[in-house]
Backbone as ProteinMPNN parsed JSONL, in Angstrom:
{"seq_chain_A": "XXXXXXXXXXXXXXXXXXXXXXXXXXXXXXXXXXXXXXXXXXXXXXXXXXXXXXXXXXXXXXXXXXXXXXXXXXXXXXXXXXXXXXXXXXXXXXXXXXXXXXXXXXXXXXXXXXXXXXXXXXXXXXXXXXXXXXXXXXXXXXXXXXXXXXXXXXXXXXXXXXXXXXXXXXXXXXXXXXXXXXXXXXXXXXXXXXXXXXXXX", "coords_chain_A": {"N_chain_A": [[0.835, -1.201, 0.0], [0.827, 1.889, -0.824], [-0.29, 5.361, 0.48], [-1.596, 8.27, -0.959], [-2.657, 11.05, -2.531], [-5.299, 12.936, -4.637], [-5.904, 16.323, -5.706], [-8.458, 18.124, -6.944], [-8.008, 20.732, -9.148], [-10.103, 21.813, -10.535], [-12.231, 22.607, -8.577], [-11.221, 23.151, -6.255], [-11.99, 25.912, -4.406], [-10.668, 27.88, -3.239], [-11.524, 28.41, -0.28], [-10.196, 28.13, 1.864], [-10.297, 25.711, 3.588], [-9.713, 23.488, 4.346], [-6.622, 24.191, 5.017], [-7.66, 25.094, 7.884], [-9.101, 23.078, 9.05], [-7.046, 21.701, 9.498], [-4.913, 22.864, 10.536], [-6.174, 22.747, 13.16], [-6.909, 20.076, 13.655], [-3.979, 19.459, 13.844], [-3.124, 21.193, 15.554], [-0.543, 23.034, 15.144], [1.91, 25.485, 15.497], [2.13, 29.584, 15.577], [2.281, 30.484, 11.88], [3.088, 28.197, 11.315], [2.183, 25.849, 8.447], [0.746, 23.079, 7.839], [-0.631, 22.479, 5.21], [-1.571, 24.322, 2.644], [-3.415, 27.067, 0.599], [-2.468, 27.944, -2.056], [-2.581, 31.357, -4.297], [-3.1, 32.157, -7.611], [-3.758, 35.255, -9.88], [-4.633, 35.978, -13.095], [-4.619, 38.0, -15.773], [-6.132, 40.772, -16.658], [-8.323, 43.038, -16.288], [-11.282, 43.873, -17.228], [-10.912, 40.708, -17.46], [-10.022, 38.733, -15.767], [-8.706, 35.613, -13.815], [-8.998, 34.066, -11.47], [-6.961, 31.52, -9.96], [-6.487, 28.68, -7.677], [-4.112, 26.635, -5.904], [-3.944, 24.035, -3.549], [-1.096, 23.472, -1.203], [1.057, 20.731, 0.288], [3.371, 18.905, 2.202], [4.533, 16.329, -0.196], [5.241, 13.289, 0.581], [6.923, 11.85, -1.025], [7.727, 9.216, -2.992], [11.027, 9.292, -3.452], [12.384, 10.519, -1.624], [14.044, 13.443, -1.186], [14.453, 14.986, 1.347], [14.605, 12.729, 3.363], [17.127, 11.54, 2.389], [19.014, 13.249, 2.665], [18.858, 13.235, 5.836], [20.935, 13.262, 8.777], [20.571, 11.559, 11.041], [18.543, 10.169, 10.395], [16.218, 10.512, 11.131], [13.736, 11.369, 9.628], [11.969, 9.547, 7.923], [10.451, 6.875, 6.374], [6.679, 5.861, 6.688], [5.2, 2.485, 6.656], [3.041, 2.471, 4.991], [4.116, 4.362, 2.989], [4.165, 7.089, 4.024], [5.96, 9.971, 4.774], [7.492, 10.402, 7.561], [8.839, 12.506, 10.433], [10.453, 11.549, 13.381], [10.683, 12.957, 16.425], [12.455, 12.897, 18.293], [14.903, 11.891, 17.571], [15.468, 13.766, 15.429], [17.422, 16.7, 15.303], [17.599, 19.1, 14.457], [18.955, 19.974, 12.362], [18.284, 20.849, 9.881], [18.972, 20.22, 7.129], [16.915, 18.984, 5.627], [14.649, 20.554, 5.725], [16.142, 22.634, 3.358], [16.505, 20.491, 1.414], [14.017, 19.787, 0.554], [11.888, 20.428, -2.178], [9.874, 21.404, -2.732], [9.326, 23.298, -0.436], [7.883, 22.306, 2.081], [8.323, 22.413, 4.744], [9.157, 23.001, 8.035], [10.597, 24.931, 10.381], [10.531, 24.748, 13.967], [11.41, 26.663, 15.61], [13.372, 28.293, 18.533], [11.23, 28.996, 21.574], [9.007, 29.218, 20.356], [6.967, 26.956, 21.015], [5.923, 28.158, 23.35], [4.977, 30.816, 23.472], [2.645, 30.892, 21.57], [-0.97, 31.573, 19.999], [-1.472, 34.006, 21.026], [0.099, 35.308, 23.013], [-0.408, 33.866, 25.362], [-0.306, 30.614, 26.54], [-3.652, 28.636, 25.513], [-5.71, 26.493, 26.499], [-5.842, 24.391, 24.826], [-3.964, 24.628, 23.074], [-1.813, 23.851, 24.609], [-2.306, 21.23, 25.242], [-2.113, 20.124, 22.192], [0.674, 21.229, 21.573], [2.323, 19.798, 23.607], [3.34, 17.677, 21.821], [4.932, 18.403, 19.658], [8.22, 19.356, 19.565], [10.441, 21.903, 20.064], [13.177, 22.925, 17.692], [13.104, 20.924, 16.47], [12.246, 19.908, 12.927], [8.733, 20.044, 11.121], [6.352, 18.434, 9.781], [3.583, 18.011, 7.768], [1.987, 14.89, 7.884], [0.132, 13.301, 6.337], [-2.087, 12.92, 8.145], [-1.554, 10.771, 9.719], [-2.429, 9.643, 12.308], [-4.755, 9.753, 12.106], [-5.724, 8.31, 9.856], [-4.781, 5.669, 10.952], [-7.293, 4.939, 13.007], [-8.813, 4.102, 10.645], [-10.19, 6.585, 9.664], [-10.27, 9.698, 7.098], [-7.832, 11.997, 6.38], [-7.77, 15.165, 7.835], [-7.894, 17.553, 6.42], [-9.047, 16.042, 3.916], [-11.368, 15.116, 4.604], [-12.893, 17.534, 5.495], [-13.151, 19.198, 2.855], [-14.838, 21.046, 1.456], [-16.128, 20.98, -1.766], [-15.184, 18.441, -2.397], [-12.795, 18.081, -3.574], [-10.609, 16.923, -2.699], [-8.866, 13.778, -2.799], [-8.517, 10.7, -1.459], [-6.771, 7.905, -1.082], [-5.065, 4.417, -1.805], [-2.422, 4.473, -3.406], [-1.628, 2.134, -4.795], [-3.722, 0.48, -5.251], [-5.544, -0.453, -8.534], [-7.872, -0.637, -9.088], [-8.995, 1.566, -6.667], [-10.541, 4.849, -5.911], [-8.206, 6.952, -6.178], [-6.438, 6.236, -7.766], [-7.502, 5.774, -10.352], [-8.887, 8.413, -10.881], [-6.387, 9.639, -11.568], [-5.658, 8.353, -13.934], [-8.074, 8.631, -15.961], [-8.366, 11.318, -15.692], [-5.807, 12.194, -16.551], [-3.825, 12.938, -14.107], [-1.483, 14.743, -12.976], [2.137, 14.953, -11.271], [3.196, 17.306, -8.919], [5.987, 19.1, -10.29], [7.142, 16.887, -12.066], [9.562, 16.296, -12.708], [11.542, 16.579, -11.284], [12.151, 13.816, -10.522], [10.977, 12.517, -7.82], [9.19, 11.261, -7.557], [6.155, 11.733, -6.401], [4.167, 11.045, -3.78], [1.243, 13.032, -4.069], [-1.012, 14.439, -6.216], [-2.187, 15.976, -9.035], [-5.224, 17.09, -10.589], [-7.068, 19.078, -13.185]], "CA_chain_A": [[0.0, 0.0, 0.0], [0.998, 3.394, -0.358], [-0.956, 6.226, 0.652], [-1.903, 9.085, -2.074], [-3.935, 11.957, -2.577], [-5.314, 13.338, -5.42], [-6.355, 16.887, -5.91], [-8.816, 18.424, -8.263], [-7.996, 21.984, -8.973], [-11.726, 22.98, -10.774], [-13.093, 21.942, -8.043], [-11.102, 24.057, -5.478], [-12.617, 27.506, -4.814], [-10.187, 28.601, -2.362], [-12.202, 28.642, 0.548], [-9.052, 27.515, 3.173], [-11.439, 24.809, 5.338], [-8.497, 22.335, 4.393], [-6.173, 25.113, 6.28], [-8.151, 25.743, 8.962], [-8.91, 22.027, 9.585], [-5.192, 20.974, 9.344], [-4.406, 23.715, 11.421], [-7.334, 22.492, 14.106], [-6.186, 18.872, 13.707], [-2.778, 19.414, 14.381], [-2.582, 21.927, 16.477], [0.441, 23.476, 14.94], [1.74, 26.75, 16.037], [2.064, 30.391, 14.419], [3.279, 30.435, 11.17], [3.175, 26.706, 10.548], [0.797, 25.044, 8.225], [1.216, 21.881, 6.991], [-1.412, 22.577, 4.19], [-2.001, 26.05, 2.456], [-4.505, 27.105, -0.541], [-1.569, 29.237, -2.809], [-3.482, 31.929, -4.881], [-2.673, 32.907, -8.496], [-4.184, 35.399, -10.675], [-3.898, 36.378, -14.451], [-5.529, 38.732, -17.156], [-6.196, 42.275, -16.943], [-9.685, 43.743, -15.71], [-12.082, 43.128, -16.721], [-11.377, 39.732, -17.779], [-9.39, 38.473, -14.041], [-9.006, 34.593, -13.852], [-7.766, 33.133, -9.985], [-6.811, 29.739, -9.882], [-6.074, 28.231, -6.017], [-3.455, 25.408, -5.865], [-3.405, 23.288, -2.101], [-0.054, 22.408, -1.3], [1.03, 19.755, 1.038], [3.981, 17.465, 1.788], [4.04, 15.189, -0.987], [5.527, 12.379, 0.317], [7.878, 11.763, -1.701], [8.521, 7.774, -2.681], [12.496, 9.033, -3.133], [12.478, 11.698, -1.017], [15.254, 13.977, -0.811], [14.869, 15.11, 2.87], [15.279, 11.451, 3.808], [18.223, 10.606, 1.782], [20.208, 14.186, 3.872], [18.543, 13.173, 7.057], [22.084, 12.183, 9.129], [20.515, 10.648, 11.929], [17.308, 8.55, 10.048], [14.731, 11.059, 12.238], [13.052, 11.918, 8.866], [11.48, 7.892, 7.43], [8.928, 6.431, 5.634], [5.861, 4.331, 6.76], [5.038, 1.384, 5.469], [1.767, 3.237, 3.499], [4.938, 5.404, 1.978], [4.371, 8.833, 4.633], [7.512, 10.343, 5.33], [7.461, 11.251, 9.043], [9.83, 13.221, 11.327], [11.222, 11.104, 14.318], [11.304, 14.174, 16.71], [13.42, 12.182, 19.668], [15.891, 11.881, 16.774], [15.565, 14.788, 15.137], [18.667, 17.556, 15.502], [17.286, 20.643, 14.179], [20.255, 20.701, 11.621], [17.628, 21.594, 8.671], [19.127, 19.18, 5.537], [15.639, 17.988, 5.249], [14.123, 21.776, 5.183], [16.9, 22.685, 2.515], [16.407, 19.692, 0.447], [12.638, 19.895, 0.601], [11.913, 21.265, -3.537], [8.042, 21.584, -2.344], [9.047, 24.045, 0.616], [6.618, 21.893, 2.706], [8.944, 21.618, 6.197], [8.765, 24.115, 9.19], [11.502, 24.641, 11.658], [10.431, 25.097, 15.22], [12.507, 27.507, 16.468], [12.729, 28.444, 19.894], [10.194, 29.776, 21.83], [7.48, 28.93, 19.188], [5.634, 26.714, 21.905], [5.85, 28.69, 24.798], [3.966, 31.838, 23.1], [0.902, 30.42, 20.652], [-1.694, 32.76, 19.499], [-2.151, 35.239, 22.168], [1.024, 35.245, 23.585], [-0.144, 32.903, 26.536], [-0.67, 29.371, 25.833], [-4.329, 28.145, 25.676], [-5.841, 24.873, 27.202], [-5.839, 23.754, 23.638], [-2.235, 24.77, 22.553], [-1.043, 23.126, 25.593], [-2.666, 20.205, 24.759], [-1.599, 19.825, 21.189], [2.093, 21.723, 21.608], [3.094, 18.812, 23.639], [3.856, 16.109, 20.699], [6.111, 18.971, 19.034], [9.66, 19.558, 19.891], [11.593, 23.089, 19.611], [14.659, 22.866, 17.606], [13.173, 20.64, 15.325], [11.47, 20.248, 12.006], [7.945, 19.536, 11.859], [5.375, 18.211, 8.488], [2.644, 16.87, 7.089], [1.964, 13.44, 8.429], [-1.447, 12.834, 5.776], [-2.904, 12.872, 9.448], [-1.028, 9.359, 9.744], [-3.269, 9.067, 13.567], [-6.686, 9.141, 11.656], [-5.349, 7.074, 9.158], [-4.851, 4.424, 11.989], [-8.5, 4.925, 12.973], [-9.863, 4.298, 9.637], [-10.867, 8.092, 9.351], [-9.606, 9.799, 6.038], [-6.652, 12.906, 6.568], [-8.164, 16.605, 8.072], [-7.892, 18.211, 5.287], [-9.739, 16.026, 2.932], [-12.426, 15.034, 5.202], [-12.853, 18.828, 5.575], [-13.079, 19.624, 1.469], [-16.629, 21.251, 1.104], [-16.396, 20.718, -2.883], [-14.534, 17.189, -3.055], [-11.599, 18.921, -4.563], [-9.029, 16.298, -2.454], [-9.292, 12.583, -2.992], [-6.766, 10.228, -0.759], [-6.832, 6.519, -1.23], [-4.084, 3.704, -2.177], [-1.791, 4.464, -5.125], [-1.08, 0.777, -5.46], [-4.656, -0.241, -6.023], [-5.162, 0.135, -9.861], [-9.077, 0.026, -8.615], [-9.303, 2.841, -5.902], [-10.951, 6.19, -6.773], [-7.27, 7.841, -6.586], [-5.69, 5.54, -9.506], [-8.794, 5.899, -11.21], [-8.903, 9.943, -11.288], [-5.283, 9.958, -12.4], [-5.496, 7.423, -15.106], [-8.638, 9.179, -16.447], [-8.095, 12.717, -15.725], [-4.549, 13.184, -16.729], [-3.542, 13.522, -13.014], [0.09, 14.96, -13.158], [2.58, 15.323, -10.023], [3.903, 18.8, -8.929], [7.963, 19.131, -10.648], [7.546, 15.823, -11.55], [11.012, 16.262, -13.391], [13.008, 16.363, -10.191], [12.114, 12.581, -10.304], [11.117, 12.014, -6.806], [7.737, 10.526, -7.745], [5.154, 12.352, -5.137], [2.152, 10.853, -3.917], [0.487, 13.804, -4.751], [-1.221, 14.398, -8.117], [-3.419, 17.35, -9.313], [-6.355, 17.356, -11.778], [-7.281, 19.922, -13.678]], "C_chain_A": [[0.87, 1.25, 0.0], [0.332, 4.522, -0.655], [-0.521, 7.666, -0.64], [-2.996, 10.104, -1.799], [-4.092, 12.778, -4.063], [-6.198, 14.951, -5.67], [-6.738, 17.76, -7.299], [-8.997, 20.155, -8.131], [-9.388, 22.836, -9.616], [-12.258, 22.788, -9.871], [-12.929, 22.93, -6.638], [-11.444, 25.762, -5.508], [-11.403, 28.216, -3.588], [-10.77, 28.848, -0.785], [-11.409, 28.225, 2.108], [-9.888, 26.601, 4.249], [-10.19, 24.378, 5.366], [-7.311, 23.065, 5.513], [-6.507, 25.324, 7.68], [-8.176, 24.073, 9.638], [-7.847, 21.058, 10.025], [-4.742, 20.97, 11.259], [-5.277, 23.101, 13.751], [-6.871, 21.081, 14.773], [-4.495, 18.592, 14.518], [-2.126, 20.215, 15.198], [-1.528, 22.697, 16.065], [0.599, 25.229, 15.511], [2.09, 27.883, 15.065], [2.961, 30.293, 13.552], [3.362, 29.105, 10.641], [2.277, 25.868, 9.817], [1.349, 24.27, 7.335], [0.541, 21.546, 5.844], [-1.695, 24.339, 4.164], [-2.563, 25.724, 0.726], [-3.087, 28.589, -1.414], [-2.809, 30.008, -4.092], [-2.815, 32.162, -5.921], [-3.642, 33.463, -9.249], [-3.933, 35.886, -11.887], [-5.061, 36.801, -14.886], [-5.635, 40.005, -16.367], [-7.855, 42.118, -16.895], [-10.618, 44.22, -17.291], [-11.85, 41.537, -16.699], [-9.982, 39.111, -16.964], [-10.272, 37.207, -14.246], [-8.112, 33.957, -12.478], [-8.049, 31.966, -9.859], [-6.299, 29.192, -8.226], [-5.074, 26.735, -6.133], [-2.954, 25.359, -4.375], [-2.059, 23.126, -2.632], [-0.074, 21.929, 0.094], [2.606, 18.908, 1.223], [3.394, 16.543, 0.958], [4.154, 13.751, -0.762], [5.979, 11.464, -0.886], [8.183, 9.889, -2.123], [10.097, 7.937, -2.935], [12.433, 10.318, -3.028], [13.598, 12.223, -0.592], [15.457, 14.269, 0.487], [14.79, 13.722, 3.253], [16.737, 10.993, 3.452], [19.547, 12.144, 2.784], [19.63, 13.798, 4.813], [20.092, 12.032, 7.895], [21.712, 11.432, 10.196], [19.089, 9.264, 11.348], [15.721, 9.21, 10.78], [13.711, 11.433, 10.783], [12.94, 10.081, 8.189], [10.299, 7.924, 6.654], [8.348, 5.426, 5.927], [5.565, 3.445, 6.241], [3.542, 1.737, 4.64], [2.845, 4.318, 2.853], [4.892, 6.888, 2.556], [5.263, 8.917, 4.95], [6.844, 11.317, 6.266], [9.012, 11.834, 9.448], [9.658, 12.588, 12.837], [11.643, 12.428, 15.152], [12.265, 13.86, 17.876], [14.762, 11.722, 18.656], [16.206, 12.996, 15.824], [16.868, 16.148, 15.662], [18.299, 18.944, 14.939], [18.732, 20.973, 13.076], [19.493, 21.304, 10.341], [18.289, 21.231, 7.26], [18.029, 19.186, 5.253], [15.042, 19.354, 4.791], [14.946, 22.609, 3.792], [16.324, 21.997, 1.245], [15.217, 19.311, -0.118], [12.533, 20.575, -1.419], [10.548, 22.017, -3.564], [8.152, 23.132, -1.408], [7.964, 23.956, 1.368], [6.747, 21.351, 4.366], [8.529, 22.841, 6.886], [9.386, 23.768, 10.417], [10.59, 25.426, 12.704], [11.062, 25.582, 15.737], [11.756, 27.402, 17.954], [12.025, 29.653, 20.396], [9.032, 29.689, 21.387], [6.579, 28.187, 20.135], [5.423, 27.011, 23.066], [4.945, 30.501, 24.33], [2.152, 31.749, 22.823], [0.433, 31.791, 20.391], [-1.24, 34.329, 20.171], [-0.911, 35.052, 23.511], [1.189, 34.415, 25.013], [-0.528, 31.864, 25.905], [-2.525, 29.137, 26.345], [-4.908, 26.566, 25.92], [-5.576, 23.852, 26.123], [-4.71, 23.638, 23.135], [-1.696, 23.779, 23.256], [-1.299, 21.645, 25.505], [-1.881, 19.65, 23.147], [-0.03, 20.324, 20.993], [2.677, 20.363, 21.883], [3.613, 17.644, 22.586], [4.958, 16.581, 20.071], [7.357, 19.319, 19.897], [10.495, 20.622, 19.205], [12.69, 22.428, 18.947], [14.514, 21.365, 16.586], [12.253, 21.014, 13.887], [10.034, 19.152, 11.658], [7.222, 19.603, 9.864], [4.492, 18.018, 8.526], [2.641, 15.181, 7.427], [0.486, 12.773, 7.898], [-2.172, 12.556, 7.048], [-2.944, 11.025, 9.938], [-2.197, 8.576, 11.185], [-4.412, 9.177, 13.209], [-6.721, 8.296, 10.871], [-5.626, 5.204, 9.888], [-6.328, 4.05, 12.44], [-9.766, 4.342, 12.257], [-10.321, 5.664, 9.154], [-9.366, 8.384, 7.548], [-8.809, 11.356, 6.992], [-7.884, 14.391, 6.676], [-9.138, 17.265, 7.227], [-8.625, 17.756, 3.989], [-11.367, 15.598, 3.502], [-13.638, 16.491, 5.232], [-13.764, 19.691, 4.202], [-14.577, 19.971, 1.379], [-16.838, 21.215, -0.587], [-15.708, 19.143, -3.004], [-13.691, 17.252, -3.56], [-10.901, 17.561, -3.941], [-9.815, 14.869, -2.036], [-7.828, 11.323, -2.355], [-7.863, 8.835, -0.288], [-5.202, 5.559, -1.252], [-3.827, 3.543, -3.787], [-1.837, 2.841, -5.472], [-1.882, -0.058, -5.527], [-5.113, 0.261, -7.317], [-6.934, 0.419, -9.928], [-9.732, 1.003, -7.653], [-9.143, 3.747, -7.071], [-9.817, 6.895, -6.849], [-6.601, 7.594, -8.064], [-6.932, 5.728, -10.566], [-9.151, 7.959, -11.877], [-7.417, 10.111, -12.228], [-5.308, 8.999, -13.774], [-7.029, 8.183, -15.976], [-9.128, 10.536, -16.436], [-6.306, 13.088, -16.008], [-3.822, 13.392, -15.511], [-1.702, 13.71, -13.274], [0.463, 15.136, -11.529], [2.924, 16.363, -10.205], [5.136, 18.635, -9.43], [8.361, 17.537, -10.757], [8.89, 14.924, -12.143], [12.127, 15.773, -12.472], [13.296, 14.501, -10.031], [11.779, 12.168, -8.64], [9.968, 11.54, -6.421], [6.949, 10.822, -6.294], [4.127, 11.569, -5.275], [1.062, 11.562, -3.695], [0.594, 14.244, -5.817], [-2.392, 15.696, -8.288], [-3.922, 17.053, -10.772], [-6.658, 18.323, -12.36], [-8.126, 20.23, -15.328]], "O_chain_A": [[1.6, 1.48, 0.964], [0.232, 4.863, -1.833], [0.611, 7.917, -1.053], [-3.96, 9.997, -1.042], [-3.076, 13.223, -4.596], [-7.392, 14.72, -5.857], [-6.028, 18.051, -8.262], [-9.76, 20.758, -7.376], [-9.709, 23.999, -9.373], [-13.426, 22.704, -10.248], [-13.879, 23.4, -6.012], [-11.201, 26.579, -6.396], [-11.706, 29.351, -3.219], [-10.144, 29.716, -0.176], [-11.977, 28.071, 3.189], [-10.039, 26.813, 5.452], [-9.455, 24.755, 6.278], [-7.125, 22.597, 6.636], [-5.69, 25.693, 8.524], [-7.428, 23.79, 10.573], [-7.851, 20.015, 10.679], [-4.511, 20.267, 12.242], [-4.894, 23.167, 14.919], [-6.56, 20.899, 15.95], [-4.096, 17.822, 15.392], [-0.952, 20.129, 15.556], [-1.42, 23.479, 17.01], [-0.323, 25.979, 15.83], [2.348, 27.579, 13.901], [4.145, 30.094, 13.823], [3.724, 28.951, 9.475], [1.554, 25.126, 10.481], [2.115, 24.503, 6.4], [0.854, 20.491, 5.292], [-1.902, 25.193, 5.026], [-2.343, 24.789, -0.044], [-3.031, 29.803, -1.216], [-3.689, 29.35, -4.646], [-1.662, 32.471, -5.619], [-4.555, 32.695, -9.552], [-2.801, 36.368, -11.928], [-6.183, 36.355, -14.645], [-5.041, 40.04, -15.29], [-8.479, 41.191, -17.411], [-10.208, 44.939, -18.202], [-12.59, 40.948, -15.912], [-8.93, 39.048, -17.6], [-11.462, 37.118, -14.551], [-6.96, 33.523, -12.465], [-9.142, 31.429, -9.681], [-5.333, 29.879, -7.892], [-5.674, 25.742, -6.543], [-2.078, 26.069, -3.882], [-1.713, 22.827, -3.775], [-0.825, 22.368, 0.965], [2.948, 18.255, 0.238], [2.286, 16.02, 1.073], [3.541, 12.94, -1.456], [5.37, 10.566, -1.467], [8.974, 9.338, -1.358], [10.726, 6.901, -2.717], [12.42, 11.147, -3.937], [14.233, 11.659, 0.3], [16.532, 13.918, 0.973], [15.573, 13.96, 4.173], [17.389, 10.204, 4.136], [20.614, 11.895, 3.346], [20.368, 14.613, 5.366], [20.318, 10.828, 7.779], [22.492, 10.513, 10.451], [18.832, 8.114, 11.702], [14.617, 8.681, 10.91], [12.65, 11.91, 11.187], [14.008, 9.485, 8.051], [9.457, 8.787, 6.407], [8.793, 4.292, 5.749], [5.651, 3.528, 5.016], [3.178, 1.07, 3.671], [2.326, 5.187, 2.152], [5.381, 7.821, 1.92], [5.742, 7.957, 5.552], [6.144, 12.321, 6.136], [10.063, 11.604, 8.851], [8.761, 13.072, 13.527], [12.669, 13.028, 14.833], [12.856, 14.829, 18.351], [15.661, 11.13, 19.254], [17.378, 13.063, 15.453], [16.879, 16.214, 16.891], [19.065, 19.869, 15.206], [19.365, 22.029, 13.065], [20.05, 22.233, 9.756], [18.095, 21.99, 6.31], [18.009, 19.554, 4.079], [14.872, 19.478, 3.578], [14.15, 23.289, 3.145], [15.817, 22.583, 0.289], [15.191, 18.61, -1.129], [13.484, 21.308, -1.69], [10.239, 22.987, -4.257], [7.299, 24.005, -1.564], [7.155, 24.869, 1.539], [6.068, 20.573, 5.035], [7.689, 23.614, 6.427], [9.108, 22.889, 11.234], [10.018, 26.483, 12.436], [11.556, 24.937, 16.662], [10.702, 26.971, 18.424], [12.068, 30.814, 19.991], [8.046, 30.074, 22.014], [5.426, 28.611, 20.206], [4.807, 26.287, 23.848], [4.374, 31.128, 25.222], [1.112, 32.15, 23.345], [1.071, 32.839, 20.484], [-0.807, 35.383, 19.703], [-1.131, 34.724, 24.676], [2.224, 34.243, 25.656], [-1.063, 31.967, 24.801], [-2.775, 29.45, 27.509], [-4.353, 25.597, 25.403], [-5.183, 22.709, 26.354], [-4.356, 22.539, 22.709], [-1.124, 22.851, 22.685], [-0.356, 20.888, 25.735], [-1.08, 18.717, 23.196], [0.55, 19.688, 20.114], [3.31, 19.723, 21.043], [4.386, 16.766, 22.973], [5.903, 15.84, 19.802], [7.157, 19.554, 21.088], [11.102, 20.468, 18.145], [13.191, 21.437, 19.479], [15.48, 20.805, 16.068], [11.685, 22.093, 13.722], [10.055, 17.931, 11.81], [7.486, 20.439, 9.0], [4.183, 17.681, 9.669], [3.548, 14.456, 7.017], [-0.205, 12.014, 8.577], [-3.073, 11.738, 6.861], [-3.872, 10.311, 10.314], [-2.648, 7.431, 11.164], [-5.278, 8.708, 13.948], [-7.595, 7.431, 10.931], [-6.229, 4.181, 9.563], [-6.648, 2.872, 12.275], [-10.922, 4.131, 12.623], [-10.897, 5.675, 8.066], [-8.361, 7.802, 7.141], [-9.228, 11.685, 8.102], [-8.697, 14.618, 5.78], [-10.351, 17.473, 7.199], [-8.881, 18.556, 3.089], [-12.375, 15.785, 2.82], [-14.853, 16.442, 5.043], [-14.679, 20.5, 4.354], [-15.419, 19.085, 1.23], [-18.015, 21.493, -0.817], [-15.892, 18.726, -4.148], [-13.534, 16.295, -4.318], [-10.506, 16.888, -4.893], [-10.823, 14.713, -1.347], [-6.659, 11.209, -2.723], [-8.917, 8.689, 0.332], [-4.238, 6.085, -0.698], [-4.371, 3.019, -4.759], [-2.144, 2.519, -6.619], [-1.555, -1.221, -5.764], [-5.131, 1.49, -7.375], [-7.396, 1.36, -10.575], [-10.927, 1.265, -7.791], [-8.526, 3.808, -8.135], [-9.997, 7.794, -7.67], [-6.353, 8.321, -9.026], [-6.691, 5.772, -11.773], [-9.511, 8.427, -12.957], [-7.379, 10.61, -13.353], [-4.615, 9.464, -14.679], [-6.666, 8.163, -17.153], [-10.132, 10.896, -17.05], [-5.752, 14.132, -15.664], [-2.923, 14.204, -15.733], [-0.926, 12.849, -13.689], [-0.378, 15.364, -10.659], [3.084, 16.762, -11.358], [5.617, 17.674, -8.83], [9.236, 16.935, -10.134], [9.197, 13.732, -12.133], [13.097, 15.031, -12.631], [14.318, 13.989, -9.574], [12.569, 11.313, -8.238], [9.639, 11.373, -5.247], [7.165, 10.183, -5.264], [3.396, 11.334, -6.236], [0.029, 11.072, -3.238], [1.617, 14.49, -6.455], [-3.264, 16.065, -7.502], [-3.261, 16.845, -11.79], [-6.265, 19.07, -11.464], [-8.28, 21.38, -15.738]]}, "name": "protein", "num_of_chains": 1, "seq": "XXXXXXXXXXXXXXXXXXXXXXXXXXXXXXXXXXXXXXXXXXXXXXXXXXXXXXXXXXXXXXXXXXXXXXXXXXXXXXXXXXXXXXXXXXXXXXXXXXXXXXXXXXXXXXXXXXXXXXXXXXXXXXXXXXXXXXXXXXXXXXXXXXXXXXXXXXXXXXXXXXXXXXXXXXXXXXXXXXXXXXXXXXXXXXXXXXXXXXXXX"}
């Protein structure tokens, strides 16, 4: 098995739930989102066309921040998510470097001793604990709902259906099925590091 997601960009209106639910899910702190809605627009007024492209860790099946990771704190599950090991983790930032997505997020210090509102809330304090200053922190396709059975935050979330996350390596799930009859392409998928994310369009 390895885990996939497929998003369909007519489909996204921009509406950041996926953001907000990530953000909700994981608790992360300011500044860090392990999913964002990037905005582009083009043409000249009157005739203004904005397109929204999610990004995400792609999970990478030859992922460059694994192959610099010198201690092994950056891996891949056996559904293919590349996690961050934060009890091994070193804060040296290869992995944020080598990233081509720009989809990592160092924890500096101090970051969980502030939160929103410069004191921590019952909720921060709650979700802070799992993270670790001083390292670097991702996308984990919401690997602990996964375990559940539940599908990832962010696509659970999707009020149009825009994001579709199944198993690449069934050739009958609805993800292999959108890409094989929509064209689904990966982001840069030149660099060769075969993502298991794919966009429709």
């Amino acid at each position: 098995m390895r885990y996939g997601m497929v998003i369909d960009l007519k489909r996204c209106i921009g509406c950041q739930a996926c953001t907000i639910a990530c953000k909700a899910e994981n608790g992360t702190p300011p500044g860090v989102f392990f999913t964002r809605v990037l905005e582009h627009e083009e043409g000249e007024y009157p005739r203004i066309a904005k397109t929204f492209v999610p990004v995400l860790c792609n999970h990478c099946k030859d992922a460059p921040c694994e192959k610099v990771c010198p201690t092994q704190a950056t891996h891949r599950s056996a559904g293919g998510i590349v996690l961050v090991d934060y009890d091994k983790c070193i804060g040296c930032r290869y992995c944020y470097v080598a990233c081509p997505y720009n989809n990592r997020f160092f924890l500096g210090n101090g970051i969980l001793r502030k939160g929103y509102y410069g004191v921590l809330t019952p909720f921060e304090k709650l979700k802070y604990a799992k993270y670790t200053e001083g390292t670097v922190a991702k996308c984990t396709f919401c690997q602990h709902r996964l375990e559940q059975g539940r599908q990832p935050a962010c696509v659970e979330t999707c009020v149009t259906g825009a994001r579709v996350f199944g198993d690449l390596d069934d050739p009958s799930s609805e993800v292999r099925e959108l890409i094989r009859t929509r064209r689904g392409y990966q982001p840069m998928a030149e660099l060769g590091t075969d993502p298991s994310v794919y966009y429709i369009d």
